[in-house]
ROMAR-969887 format. One record per residue (C-alpha): residue number from 1; residue in one letter; chain; z, x, y. Coordinates in nm, 3 decimals, always signed. Example, Ala and Ser with C-alpha at 12.3 -4.5 7.8 and 13.67 -1.06 7.14 Angstrom:
BEGIN
> num|residuo|cadena|zz|xx|yy
> 1|A|A|+0.780|+1.230|-0.450
> 2|S|A|+0.714|+1.367|-0.106
//
This chain:
BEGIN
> num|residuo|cadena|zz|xx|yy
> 1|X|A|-9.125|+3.405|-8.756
> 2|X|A|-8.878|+3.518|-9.006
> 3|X|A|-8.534|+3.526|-8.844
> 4|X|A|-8.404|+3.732|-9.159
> 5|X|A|-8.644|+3.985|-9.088
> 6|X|A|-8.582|+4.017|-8.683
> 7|X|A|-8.224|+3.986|-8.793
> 8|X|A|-8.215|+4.280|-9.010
> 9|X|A|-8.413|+4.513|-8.789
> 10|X|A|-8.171|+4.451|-8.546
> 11|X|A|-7.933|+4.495|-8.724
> 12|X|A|-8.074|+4.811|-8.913
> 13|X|A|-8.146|+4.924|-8.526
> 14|X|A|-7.822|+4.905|-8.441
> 15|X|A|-7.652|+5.111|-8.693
> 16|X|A|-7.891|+5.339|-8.710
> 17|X|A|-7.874|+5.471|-8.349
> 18|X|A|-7.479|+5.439|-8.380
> 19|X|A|-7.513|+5.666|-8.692
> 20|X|A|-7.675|+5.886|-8.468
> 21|X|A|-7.427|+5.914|-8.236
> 22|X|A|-7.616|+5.723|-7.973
> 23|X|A|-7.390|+5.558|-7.676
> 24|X|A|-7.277|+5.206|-7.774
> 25|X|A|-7.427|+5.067|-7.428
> 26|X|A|-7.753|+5.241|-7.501
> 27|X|A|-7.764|+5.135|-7.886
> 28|X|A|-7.763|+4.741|-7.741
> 29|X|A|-8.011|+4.818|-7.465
> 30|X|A|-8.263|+4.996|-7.723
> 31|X|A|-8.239|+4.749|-7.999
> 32|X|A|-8.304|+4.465|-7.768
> 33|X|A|-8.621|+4.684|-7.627
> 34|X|A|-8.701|+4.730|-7.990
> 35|X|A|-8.662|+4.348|-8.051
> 36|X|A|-8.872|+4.209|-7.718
> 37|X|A|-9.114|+4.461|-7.811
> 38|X|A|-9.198|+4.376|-8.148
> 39|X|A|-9.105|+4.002|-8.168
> 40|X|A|-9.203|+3.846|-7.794
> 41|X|A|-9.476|+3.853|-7.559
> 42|X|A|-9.232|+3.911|-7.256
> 43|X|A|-9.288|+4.263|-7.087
> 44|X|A|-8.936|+4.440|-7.175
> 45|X|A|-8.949|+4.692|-6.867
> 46|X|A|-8.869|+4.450|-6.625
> 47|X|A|-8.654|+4.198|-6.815
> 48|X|A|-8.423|+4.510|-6.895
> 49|X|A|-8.455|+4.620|-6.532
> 50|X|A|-8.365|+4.274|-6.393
> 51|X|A|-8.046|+4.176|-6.686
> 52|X|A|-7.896|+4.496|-6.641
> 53|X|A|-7.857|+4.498|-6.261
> 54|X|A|-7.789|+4.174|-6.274
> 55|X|A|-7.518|+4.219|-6.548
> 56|X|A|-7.361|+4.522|-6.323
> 57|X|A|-7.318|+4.330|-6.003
> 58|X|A|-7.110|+4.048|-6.079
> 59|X|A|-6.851|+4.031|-5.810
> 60|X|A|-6.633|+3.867|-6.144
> 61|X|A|-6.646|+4.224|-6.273
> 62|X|A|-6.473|+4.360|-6.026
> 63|X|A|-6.143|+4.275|-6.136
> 64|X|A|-6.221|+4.494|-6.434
> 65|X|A|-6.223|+4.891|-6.293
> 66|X|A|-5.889|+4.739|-6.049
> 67|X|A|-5.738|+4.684|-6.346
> 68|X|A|-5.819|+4.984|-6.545
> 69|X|A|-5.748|+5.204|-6.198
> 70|X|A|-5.380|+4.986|-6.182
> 71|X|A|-5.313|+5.073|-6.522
> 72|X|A|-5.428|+5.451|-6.478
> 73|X|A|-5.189|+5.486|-6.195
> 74|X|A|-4.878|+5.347|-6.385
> 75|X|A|-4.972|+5.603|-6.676
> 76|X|A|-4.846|+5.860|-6.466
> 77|X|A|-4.541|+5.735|-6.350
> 78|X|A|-4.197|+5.717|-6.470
> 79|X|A|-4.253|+5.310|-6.589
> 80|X|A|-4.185|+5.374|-6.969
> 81|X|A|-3.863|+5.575|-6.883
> 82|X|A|-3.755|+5.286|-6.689
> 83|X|A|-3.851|+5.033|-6.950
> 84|X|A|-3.599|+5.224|-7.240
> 85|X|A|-3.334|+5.291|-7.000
> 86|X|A|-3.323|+4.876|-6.906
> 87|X|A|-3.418|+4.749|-7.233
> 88|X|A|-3.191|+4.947|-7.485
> 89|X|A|-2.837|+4.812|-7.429
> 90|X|A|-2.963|+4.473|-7.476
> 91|X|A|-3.139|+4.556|-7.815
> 92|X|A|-2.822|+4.759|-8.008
> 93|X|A|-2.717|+4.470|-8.165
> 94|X|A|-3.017|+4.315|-8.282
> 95|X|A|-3.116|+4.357|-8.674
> 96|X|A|-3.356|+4.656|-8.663
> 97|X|A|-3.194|+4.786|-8.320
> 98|X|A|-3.389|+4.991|-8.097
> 99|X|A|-3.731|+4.970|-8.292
> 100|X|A|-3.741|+4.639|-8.102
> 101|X|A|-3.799|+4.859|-7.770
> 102|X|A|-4.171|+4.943|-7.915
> 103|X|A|-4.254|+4.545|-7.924
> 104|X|A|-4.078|+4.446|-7.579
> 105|X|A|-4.201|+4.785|-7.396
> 106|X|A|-4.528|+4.712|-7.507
> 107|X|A|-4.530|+4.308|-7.396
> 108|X|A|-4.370|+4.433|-7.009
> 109|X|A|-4.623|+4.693|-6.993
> 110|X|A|-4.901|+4.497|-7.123
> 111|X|A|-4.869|+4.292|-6.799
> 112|X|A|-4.920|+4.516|-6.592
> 113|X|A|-5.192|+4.706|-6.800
> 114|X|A|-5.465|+4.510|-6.950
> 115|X|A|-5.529|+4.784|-7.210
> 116|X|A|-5.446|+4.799|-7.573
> 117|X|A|-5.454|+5.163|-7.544
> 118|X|A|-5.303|+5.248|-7.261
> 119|X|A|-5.030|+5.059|-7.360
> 120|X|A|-5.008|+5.208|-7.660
> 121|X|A|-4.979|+5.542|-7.551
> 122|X|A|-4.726|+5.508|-7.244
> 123|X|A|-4.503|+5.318|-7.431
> 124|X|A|-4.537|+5.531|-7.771
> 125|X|A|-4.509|+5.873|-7.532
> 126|X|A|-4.154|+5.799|-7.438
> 127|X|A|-4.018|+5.552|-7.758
> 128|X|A|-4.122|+5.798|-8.088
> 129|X|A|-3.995|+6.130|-7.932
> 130|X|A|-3.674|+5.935|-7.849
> 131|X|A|-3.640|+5.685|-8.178
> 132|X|A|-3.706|+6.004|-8.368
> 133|X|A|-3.393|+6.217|-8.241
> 134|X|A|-3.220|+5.882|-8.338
> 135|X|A|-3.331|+5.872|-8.678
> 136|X|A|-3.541|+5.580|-8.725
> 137|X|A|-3.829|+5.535|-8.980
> 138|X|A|-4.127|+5.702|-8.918
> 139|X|A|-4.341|+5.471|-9.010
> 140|X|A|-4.132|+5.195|-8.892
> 141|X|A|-4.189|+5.349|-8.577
> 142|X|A|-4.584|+5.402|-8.590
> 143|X|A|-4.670|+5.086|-8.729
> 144|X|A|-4.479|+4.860|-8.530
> 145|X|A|-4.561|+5.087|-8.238
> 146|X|A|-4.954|+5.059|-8.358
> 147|X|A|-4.911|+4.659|-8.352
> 148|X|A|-4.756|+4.617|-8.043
> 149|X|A|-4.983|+4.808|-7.840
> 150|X|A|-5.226|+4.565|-7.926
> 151|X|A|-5.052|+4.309|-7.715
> 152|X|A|-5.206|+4.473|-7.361
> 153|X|A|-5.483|+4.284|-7.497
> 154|X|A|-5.350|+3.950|-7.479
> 155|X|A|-5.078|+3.913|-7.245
> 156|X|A|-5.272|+3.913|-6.892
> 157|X|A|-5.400|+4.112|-6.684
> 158|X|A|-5.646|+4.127|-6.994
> 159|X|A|-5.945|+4.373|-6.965
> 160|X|A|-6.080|+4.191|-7.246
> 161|X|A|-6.051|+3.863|-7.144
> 162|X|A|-6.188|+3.944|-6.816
> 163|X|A|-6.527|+4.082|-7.007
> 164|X|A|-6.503|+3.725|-7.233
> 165|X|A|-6.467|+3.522|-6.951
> 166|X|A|-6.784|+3.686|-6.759
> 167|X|A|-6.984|+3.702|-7.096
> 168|X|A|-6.852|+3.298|-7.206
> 169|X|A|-6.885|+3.189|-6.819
> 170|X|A|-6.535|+3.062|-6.818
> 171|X|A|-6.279|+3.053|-6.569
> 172|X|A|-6.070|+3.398|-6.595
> 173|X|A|-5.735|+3.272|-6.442
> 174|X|A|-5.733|+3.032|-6.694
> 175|X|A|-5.782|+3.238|-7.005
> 176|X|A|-5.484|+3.440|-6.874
> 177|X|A|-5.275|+3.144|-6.871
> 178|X|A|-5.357|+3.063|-7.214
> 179|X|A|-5.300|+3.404|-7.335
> 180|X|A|-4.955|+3.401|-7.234
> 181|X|A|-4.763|+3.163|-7.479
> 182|X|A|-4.983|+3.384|-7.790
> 183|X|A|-4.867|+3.702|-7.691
> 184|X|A|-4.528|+3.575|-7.662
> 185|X|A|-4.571|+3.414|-8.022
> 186|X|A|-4.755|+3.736|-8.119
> 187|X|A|-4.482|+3.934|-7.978
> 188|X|A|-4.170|+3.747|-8.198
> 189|X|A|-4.362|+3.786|-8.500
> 190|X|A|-4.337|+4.138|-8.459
> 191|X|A|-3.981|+4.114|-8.396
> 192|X|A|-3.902|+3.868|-8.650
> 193|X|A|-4.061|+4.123|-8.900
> 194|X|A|-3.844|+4.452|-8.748
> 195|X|A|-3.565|+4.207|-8.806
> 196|X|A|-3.623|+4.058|-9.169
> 197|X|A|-3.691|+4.493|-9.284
> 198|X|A|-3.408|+4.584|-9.083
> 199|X|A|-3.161|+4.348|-9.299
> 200|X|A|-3.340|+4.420|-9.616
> 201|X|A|-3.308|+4.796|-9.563
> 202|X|A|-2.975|+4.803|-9.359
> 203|X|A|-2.899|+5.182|-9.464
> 204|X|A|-3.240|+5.281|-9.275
> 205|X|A|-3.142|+5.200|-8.984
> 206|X|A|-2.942|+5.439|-8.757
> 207|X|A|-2.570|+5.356|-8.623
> 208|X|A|-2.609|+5.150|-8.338
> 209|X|A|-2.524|+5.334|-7.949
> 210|X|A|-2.135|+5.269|-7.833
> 211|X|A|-2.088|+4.983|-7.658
> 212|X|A|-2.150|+4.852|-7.367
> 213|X|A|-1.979|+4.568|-7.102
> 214|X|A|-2.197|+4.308|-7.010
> 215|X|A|-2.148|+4.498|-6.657
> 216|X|A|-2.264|+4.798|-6.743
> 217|X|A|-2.563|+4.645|-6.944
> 218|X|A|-2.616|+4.444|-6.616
> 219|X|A|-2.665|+4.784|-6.401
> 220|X|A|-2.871|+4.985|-6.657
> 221|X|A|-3.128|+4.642|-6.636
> 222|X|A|-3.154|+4.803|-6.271
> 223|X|A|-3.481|+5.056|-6.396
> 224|X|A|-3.690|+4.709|-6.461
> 225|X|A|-3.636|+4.604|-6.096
> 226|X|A|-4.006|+4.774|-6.030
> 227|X|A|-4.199|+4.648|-6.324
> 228|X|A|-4.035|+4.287|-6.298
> 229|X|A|-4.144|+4.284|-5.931
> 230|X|A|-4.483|+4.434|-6.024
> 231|X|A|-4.554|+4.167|-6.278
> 232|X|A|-4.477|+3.913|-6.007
> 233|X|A|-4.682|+4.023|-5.818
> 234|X|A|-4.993|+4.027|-6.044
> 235|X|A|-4.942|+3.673|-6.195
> 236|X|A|-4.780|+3.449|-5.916
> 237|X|A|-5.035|+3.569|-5.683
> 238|X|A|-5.251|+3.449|-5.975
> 239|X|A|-5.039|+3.097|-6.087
> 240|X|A|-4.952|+2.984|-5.753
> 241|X|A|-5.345|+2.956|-5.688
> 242|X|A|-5.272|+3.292|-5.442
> 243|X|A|-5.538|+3.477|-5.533
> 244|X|A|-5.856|+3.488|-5.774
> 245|X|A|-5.801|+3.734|-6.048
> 246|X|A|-5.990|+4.000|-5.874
> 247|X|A|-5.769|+3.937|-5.555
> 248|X|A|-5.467|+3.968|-5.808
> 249|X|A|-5.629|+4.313|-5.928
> 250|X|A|-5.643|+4.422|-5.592
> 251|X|A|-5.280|+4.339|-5.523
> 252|X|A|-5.183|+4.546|-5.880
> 253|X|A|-5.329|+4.869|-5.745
> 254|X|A|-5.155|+4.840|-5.425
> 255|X|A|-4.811|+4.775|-5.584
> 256|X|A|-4.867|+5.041|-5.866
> 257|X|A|-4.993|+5.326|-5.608
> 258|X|A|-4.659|+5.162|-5.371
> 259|X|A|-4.435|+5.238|-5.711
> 260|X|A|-4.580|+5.593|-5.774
> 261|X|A|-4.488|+5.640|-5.467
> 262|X|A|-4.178|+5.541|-5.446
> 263|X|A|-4.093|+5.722|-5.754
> 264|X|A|-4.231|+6.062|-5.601
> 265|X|A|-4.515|+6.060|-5.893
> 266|X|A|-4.814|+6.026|-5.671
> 267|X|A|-4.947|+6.378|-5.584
> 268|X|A|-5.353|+6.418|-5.497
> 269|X|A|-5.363|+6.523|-5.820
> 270|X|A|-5.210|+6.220|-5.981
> 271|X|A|-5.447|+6.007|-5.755
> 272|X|A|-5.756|+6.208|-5.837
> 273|X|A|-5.682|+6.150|-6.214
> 274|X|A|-5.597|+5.838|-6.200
> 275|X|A|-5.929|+5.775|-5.988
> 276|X|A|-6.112|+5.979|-6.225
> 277|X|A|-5.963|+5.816|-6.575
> 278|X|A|-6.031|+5.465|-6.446
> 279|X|A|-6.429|+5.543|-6.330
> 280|X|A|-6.498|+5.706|-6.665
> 281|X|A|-6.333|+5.432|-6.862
> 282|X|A|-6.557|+5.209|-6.616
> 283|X|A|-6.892|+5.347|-6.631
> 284|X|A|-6.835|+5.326|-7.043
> 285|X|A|-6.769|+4.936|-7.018
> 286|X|A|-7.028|+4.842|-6.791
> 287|X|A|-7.297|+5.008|-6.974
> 288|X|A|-7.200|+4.860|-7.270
> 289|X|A|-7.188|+4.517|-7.047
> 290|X|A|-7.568|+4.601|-6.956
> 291|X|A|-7.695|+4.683|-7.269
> 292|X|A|-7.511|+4.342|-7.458
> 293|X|A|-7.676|+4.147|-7.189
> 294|X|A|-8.004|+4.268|-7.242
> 295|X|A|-7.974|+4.214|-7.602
> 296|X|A|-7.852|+3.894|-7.530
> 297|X|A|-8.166|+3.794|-7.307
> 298|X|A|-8.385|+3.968|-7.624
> 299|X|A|-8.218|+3.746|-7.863
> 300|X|A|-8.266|+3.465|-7.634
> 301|X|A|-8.630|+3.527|-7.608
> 302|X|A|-8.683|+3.557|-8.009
> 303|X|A|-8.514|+3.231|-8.081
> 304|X|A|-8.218|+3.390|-8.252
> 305|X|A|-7.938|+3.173|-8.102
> 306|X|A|-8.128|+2.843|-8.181
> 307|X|A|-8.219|+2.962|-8.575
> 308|X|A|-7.828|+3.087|-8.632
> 309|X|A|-7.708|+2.799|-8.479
> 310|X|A|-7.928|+2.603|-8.708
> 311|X|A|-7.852|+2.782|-8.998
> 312|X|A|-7.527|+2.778|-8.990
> 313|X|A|-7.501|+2.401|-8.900
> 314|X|A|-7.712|+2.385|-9.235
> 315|X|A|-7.434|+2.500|-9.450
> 316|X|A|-7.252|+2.210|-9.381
> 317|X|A|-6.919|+2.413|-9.270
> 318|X|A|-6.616|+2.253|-9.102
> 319|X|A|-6.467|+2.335|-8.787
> 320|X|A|-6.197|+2.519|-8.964
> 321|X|A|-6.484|+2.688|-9.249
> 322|X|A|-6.653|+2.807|-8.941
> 323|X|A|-6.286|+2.945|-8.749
> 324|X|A|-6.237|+3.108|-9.099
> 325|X|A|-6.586|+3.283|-9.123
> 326|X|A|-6.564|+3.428|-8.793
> 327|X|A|-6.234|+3.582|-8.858
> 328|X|A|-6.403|+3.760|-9.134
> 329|X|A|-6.734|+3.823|-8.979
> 330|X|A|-6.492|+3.995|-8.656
> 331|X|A|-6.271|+4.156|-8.872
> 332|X|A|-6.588|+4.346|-9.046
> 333|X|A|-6.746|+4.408|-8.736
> 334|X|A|-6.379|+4.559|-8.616
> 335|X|A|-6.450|+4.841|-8.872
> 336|X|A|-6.716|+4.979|-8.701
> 337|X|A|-6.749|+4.881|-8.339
> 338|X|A|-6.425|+4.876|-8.051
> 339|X|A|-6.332|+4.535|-7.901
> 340|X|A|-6.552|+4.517|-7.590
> 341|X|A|-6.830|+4.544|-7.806
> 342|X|A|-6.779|+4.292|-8.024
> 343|X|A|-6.722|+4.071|-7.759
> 344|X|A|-7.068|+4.120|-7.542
> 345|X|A|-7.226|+4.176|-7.876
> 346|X|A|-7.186|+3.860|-8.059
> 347|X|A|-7.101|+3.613|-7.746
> 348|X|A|-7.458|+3.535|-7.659
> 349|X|A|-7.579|+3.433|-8.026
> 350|X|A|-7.200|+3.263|-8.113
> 351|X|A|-7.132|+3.033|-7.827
> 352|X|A|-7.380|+2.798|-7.873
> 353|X|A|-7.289|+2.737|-8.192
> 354|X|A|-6.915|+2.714|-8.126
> 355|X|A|-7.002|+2.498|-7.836
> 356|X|A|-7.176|+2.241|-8.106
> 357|X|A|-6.896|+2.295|-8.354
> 358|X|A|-6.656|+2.155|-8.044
> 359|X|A|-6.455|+2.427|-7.998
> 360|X|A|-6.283|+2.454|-7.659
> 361|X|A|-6.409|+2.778|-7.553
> 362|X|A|-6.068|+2.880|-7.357
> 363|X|A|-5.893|+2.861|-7.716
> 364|X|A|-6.214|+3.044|-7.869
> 365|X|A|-6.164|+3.317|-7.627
> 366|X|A|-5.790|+3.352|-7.667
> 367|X|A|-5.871|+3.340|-8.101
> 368|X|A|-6.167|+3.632|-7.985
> 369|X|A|-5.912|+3.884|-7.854
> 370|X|A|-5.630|+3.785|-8.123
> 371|X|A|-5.920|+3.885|-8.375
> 372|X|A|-6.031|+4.176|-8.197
> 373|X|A|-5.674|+4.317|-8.199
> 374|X|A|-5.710|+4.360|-8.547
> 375|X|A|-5.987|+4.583|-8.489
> 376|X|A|-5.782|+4.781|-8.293
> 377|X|A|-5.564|+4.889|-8.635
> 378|X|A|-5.816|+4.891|-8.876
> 379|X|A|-6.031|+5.231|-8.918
> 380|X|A|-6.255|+5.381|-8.868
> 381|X|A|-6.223|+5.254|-8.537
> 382|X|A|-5.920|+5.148|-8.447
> 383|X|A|-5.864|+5.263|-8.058
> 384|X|A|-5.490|+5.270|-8.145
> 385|X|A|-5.475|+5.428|-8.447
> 386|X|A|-5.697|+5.691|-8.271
> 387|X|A|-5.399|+5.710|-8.005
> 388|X|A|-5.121|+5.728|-8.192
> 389|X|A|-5.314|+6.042|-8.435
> 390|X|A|-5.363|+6.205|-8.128
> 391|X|A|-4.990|+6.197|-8.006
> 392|X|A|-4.836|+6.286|-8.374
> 393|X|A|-5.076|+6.474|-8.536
> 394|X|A|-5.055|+6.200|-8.793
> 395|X|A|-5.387|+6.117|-9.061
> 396|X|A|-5.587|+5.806|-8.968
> 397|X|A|-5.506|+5.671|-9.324
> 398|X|A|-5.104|+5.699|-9.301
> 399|X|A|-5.113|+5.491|-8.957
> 400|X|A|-5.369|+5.246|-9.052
> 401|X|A|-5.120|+5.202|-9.416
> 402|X|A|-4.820|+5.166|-9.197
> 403|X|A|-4.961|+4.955|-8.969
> 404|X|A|-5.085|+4.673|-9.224
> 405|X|A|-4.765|+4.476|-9.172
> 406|X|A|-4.863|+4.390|-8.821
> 407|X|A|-5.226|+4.327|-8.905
> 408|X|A|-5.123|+4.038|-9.143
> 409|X|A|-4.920|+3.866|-8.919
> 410|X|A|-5.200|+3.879|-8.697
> 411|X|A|-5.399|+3.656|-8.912
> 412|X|A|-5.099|+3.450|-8.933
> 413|X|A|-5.118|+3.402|-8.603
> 414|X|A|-5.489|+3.301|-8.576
> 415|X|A|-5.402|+3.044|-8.867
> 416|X|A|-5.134|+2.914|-8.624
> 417|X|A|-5.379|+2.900|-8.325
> 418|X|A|-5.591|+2.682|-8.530
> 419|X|A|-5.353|+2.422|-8.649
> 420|X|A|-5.142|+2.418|-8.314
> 421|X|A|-5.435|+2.468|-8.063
> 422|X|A|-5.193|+2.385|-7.792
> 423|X|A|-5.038|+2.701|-7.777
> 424|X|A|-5.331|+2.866|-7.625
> 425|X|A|-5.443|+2.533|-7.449
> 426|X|A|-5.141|+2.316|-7.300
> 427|X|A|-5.078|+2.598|-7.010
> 428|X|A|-5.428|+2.611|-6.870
> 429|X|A|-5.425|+2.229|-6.871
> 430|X|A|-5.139|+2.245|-6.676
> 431|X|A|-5.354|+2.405|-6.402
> 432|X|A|-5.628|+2.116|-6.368
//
């Protein structure tokens, strides 16, 4: 068989039906049909039937639609109010100021979220109205805004770690461990970069906010009481050994629907939309789920894993030639398809070949979602730059221009990954 051919109709496949606007989840299931049918002698009716149920009821999954559901809820409460009111006295005097809210509202709400998006847009729906009126930057505002949302993908609860870990096989506590010390790396690297513009532009920045005693700092800190506790919640139960990370999903919801409620925000309404949003958002993932797996079984059946692997073992590449092409390889991909599809997409014919290269797969799945946070700033499909359009009316092309700052610091930080492994690794050692 020629695996350039089967690889080409594939791929051909693929783009085709996604040129037709054909569902993503769909697109993987009917390539892989197309792929079985053409290229093996297995049946595809019921080795679709059997990978796609099978591929919907994994009791690992469930974590996923808590997540999304705890995250819905705490879109519709007063959380990113809180977070400016507590954060800003402690930022006035820092180079750059309050622009430094976008990177640390994003990193407090990406632990309790799990989605680049939603982060994106709870924290961007309270910081650019108000760092507008104050005269910041626009695009100061947008890109570091667009960069930081991108952090709900890495600091845990991750949604995409939690589809890695079920598509990899690998323990899902422990990826969210090793997440943690990246996205806190990630997260000064924005900063560091607010702060290096900010003194190399001082006369853009606005006048910093009167004063404040350490006091009065002390009871404005007061509106993070709820998220602080809800973050505890989520990862002790998780650390401590608690609870599994769908137990620990379980306890988010509670403690968001327990703060909505406490802040007078939950309404049927609220709950029906917040029920509603995280089904939708759901059903979307676990089709796409479905259809990767499928695909994956197809490719399994044509021999694709084994002749990549092979192939690529032929070209005689390092561990660090290999690291580098798959940056590129993602970051291409990241043009055209959103993060959870890359992931459930590529992890079937990859692993085996990163598990021969020696690559610890924790640290391969925390370098997976620092690479697919590119994707989400880079258009056409960039899920934040779609967000942040939507809420300013803003071109794709402006955001994805002001947003390039952030984007090459994420490939900084991959680079970093690589040659200090131990950032994503040392925690989740910690745990054996």
């Amino acid at each position: 068989m020629n695996e350039i051919l089967v690889i080409t109709l594939l791929v051909v496949s693929i783009f085709a039906l996604l040129g037709c606007g054909v569902w993503v989840g769909l697109t993987l299931a009917g390539t892989a049909w197309i792929g079985m049918e053409i290229f093996s002698s297995r049946p595809a009716g019921d080795a679709m039937a059997v990978t796609i149920w099978g591929a919907s009821s994994s009791w690992t999954l469930t974590a996923l639609p808590l997540f999304l559901w705890m995250g819905e809820i705490l879109f519709r409460t007063r959380l990113s109010e809180d977070l400016f009111k507590g954060l800003a006295p402690w930022l006035n005097r820092l180079p750059g100021r309050l622009l430094h809210t976008n990177v640390i509202g994003c990193a407090i709400f990406a632990a309790v979220s799990g989605s680049s998006a939603a982060t994106c847009a709870t924290v961007g729906k309270m910081t650019i109205p108000e760092l507008t009126r104050r005269g910041y930057p626009q695009d100061k505002i947008l890109g570091t805004l667009s960069g930081a949302g991108t952090l709900g993908l890495l600091i845990p609860p991750s949604i995409i770690m939690i589809v890695y870990g079920v598509a990899a096989d690998v323990s899902i506590s422990r990826l969210f461990i090793a997440g943690i010390l990246p996205g806190a790396l990630l997260g000064l690297f924005f900063m560091g970069y607010i702060a290096v513009w900010a003194l190399r532009n001082p006369k853009a920045v606005p006048e910093a906010d009167a004063g404040m005693t350490f006091a009065q700092k002390l009871h404005q800190s007061r509106h993070l009481i709820p998220v602080v506790l809800l973050i505890t919640a989520v990862l002790g139960s998780i650390y401590t050994g608690f609870a599994t990370a769908t137990e620990a999903a379980a306890v988010g919801v509670v403690g968001a629907l327990v703060l909505s409620g406490l802040q007078r925000s939950l309404t049927r309404a609220s709950f029906m939309q917040s029920l509603l949003g995280a089904t939708r958002l759901y059903c979307m993932i676990a089709l796409i789920l479905a259809g990767a797996q499928f695909l994956t079984l197809a490719m399994g059946y044509i021999g694709l894993p084994r002749a990549l692997a092979e192939w690529i073992g032929s070209l005689g590449l390092s561990q660090f030639g290999l690291v580098i092409a798959l940056m590129v390889f993602f970051m291409v991909l990241g043009c055209f398809l959103d993060g959870i599809s890359i992931v459930v997409l590529t992890m079937g014919v990859l692993l085996p070949t990163v598990q021969a290269a020696g690559i610890d797969l924790i640290w391969f799945g925390i370098f997976i979602v620092l690479v697919v946070e590119m994707a989400q700033i880079t258009p056409p499909v960039g899920f934040n730059l779609f967000v942040l359009s939507g809420m300013t009316g803003r071109e794709l092309p402006y955001i994805a221009r002001v947003s390039m700052p952030m984007f090459f610091l994420m490939i900084l930080a991959v680079l970093l990954l690589y040659f200090l492994p131990g950032i994503a690794t040392w925690l989740p050692k910690q745990m054996m």
